[in-house]
C-alpha positions as CSV (number, residue, x, y, z in Angstrom):
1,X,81.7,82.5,95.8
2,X,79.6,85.0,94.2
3,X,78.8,86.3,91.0
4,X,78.6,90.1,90.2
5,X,76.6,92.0,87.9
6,X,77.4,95.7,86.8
7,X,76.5,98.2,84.0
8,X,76.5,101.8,82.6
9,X,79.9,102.7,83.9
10,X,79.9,105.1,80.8
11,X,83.5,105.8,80.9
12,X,84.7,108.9,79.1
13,X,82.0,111.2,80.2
14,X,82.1,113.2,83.3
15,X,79.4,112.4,85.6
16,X,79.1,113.3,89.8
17,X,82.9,112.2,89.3
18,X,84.7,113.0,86.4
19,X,85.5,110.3,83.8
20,X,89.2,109.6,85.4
21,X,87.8,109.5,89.3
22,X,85.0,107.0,88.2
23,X,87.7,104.6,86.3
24,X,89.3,104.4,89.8
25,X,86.2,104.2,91.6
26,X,85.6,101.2,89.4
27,X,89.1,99.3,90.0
28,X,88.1,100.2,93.7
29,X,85.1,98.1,93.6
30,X,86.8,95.2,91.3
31,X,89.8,95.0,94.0
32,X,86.9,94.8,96.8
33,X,84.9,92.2,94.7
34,X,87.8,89.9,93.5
35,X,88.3,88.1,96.9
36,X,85.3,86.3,96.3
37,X,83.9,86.7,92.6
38,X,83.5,83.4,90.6
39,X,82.3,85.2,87.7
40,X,81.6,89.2,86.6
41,X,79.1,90.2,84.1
42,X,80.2,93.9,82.5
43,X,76.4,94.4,81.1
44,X,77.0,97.4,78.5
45,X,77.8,101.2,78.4
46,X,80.9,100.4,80.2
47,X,82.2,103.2,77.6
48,X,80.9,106.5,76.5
49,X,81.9,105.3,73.0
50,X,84.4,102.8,71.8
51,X,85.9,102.4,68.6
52,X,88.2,99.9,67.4
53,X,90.3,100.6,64.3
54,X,92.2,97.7,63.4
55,X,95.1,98.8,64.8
56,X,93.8,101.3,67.2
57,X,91.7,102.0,70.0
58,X,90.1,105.1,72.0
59,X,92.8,106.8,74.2
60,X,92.2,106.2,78.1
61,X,91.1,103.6,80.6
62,X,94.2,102.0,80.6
63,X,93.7,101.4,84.8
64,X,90.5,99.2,84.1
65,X,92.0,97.1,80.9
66,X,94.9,96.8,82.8
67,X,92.6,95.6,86.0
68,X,90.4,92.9,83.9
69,X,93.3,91.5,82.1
70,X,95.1,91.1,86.2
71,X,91.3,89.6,87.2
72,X,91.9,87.0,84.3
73,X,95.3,85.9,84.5
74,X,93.9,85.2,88.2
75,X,91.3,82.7,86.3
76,X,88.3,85.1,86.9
77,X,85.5,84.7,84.4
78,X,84.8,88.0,82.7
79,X,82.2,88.5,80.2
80,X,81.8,91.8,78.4
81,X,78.3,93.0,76.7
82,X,78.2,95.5,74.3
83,X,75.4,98.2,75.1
84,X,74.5,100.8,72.8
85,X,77.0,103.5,73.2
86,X,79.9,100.6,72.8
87,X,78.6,98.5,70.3
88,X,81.1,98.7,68.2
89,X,83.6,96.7,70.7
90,X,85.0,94.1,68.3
91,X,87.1,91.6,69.1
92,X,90.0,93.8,71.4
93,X,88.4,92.3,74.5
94,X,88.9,88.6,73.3
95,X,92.1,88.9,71.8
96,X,93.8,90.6,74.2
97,X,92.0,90.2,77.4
98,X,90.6,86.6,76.8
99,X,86.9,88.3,77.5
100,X,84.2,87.2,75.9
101,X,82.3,89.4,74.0
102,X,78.3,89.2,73.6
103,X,76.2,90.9,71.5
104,X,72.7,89.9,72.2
105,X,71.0,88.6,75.8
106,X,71.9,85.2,76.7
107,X,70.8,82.5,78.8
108,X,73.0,80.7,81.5
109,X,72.3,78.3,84.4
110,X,74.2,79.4,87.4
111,X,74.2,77.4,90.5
112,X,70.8,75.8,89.7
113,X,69.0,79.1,88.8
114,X,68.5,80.2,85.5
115,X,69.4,84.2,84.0
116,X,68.6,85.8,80.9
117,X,71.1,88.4,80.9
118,X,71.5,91.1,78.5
119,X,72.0,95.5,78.2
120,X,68.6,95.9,77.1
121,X,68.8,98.5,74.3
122,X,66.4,97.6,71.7
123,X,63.8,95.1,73.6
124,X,60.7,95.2,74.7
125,X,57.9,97.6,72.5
126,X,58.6,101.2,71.6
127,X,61.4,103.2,71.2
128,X,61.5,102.4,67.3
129,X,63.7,105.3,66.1
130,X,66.1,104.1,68.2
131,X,65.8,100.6,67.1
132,X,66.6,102.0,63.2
133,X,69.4,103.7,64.2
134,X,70.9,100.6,66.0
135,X,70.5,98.6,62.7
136,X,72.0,101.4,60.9
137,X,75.0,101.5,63.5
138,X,75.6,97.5,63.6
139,X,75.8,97.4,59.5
140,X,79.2,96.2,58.7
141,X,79.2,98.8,55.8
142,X,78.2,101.5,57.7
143,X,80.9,100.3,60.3
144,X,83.8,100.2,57.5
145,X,82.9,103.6,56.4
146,X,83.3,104.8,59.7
147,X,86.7,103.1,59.9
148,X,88.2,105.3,56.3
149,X,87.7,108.2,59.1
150,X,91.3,109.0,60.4
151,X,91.2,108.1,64.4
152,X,91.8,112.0,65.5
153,X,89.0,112.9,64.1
154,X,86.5,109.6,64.0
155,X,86.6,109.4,67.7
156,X,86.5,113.2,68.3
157,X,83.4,113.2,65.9
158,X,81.7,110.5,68.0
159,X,82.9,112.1,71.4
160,X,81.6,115.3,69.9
161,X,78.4,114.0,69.3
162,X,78.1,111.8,72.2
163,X,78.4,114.5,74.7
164,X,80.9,114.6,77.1
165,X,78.3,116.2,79.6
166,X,76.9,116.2,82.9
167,X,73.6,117.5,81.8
168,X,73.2,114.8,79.2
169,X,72.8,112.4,82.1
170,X,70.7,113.4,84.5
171,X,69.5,111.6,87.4
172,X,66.9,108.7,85.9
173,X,63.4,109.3,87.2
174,X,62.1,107.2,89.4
175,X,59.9,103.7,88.1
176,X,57.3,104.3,85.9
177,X,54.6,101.5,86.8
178,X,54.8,97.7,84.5
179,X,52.9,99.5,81.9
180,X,55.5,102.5,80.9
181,X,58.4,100.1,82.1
182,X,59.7,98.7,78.4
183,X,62.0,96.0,80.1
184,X,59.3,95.1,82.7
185,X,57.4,94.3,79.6
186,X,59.8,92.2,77.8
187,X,60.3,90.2,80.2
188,X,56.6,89.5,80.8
189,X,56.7,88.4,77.2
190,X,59.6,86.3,77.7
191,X,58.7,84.4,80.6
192,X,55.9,82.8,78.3
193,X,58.7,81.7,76.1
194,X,61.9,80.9,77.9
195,X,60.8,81.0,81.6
196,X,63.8,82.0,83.6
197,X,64.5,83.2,87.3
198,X,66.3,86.3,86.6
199,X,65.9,89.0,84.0
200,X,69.4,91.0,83.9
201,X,69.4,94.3,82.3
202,X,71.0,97.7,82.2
203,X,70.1,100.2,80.1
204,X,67.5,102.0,82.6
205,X,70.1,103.7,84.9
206,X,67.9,102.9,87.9
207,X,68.3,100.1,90.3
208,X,65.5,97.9,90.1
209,X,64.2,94.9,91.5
210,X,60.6,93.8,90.3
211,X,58.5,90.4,90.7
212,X,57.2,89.5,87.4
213,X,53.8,88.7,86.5
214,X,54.9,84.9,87.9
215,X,55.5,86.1,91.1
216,X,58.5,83.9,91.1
217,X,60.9,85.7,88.5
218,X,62.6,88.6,88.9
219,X,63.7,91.2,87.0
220,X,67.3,93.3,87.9
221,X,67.9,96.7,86.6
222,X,71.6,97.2,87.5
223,X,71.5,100.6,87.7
224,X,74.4,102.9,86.4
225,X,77.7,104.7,88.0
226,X,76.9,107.9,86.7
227,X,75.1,108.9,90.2
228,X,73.8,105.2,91.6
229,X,77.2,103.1,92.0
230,X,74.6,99.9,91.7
231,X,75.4,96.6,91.1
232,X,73.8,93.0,91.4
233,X,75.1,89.9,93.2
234,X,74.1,86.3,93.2
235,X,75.3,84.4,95.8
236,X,74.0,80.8,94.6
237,X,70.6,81.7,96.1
238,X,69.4,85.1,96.0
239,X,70.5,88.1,93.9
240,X,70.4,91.7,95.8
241,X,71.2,95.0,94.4
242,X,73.9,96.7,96.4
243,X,75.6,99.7,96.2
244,X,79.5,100.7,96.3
245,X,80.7,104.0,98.1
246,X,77.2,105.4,98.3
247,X,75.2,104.6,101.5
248,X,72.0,106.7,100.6
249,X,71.5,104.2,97.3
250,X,68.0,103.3,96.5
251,X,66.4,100.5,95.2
252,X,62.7,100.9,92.8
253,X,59.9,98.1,92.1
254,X,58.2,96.3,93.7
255,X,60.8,94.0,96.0
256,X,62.5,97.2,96.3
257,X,62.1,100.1,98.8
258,X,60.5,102.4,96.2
259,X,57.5,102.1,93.6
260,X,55.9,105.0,92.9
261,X,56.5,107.5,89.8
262,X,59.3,109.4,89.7
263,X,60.4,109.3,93.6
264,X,57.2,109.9,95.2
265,X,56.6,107.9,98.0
């Protein structure tokens, strides 16, 4: 049995596919993965944006809800984290799903081997305009004042400003080096406090795998499905980055097949 690993779907904005093909692309890759997943991690971004109103939620995706709520009434374990363009997932996941729903990285033992998993908006140094805004955007009263918009226009204000785009996701450049590489760096850090085996993040959009200053722990950069179709899975003793519907994928750091900056080799 295996457990799986994904990110960065970022589901409402067209991409290599558009928005619709990807959402299949995805239910593709669940039906393939569900002979043999014990557990699936959704990492964050899995939306473009998300907005729940109390009793309302963003039009669309209707295949994949409808595919994780089949994956659970099988007794698959599905837990969803929010990433920053979906933070404000609320409870819909939970109550209707019977999904989990986390909002910071947490730490769980899986077969003997321990994983601090987590989206990785926000952590590690830098990047402290964004870190404002995300305080700004998790304030409960800035959330309620959100919610007196009417739904038409809320989420067609956030759509608007989110970008439904091709160019506002490019292709992620290639890793940076530890010293430019913010998650790289974090979980440096962490290993001094919580030593763990595997550092799980998103965020990046490239698929990484890196040896930490340890030289025992690892840290995962799932990748995104924008342009990578990357994912992570842990067979009860190794995790590998693999790739769905896209033979040319590529993996960066140092345990991977590429390391220098942007694509150089």
């Amino acid at each position: 049995m295996n457990t799986y690993f994904a990110s960065d779907f970022h589901l409402g904005v067209n991409a290599k596919l558009s928005s619709a093909e990807r959402e299949r692309q995805i239910i593709r890759w669940l039906n393939f993965i569900s002979k043999d997943a014990e557990a699936i991690y959704l990492v964050g971004d899995v939306f473009d944006f998300w907005f729940e109103y109390k009793t309302v939620i963003p039009k669309g995706y209707t295949r994949l809800l409808g595919k994780l709520a089949e994956l659970r009434d099988h007794d698959i374990p599905i837990y969803f984290f929010t990433g920053n363009h979906d933070m404000w997932v609320f409870h819909y996941f939970e109550q209707e799903l019977g999904i989990p729903t986390y909002r910071q990285p947490i730490i769980r033992e899986i077969h003997g081997k321990t994983f601090f998993i987590g989206h990785g908006d926000g952590l590690g140094p830098g990047d402290h305009g964004y870190k404002f805004i995300k305080k700004v955007f998790a304030n409960p009263f800035c959330q309620w004042l959100f919610a007196r918009f009417h739904p038409n226009f809320g989420i067609w204000l956030a759509n608007y400003f989110s970008g439904k785009s091709r160019a506002l996701y490019p292709e992620a450049p290639g890793f940076l080096g530890e010293d430019k590489e913010w998650l790289v760096a974090y979980a440096n850090y962490k290993l001094d406090i919580t030593p763990t085996d595997y550092y799980i993040f998103g965020h990046r959009h490239l698929p990484i795998d890196h040896i930490l200053k340890n030289k025992t722990s690892r840290y995962i950069n799932l990748g995104e499905w924008l342009h990578h179709n990357s994912y992570a899975v842990f067979d009860g003793k190794d995790v590998k980055i693999k790739f769905f519907e896209n033979e040319g994928g590529k993996v960066w750091g140092n345990k991977g097949k590429h390391y220098k900056k942007f694509g150089r080799m």
